[in-house]
C-alpha positions in Angstrom: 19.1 -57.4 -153.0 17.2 -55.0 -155.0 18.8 -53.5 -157.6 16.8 -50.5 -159.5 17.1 -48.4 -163.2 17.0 -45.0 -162.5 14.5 -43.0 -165.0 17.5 -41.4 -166.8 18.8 -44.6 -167.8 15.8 -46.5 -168.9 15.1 -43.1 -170.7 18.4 -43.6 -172.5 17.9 -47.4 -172.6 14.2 -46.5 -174.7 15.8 -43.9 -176.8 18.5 -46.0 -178.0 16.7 -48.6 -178.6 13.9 -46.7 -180.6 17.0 -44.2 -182.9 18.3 -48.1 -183.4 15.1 -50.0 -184.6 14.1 -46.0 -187.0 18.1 -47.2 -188.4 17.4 -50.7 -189.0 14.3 -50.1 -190.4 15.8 -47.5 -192.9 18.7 -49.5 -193.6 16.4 -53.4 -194.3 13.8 -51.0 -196.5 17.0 -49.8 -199.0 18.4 -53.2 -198.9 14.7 -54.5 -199.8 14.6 -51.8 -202.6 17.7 -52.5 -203.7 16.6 -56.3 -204.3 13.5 -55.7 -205.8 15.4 -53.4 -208.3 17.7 -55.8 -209.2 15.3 -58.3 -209.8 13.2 -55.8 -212.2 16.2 -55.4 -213.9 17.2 -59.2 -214.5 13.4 -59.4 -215.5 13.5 -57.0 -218.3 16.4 -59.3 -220.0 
């Protein structure tokens, strides 16, 4: 038994994925920011 991904799905599979990953990345580079902010911050004391 075969079973098979149709091109529509795995289109949608790639495409969520890739919007998901562009979100994380966005998200883990303000968080890093955020970080190396604060630590400037406690620096400067």
């Amino acid at each position: 038994m075969t079973t098979y991904i149709f091109f529509e799905d795995a289109l949608r599979i790639f495409t969520n994925a890739y919007l998901l990953s562009a979100v994380m990345l966005i998200a883990a580079s303000g968080i890093g920011l955020a970080v190396i902010e604060t630590i400037e911050k406690a620096g400067e004391r």
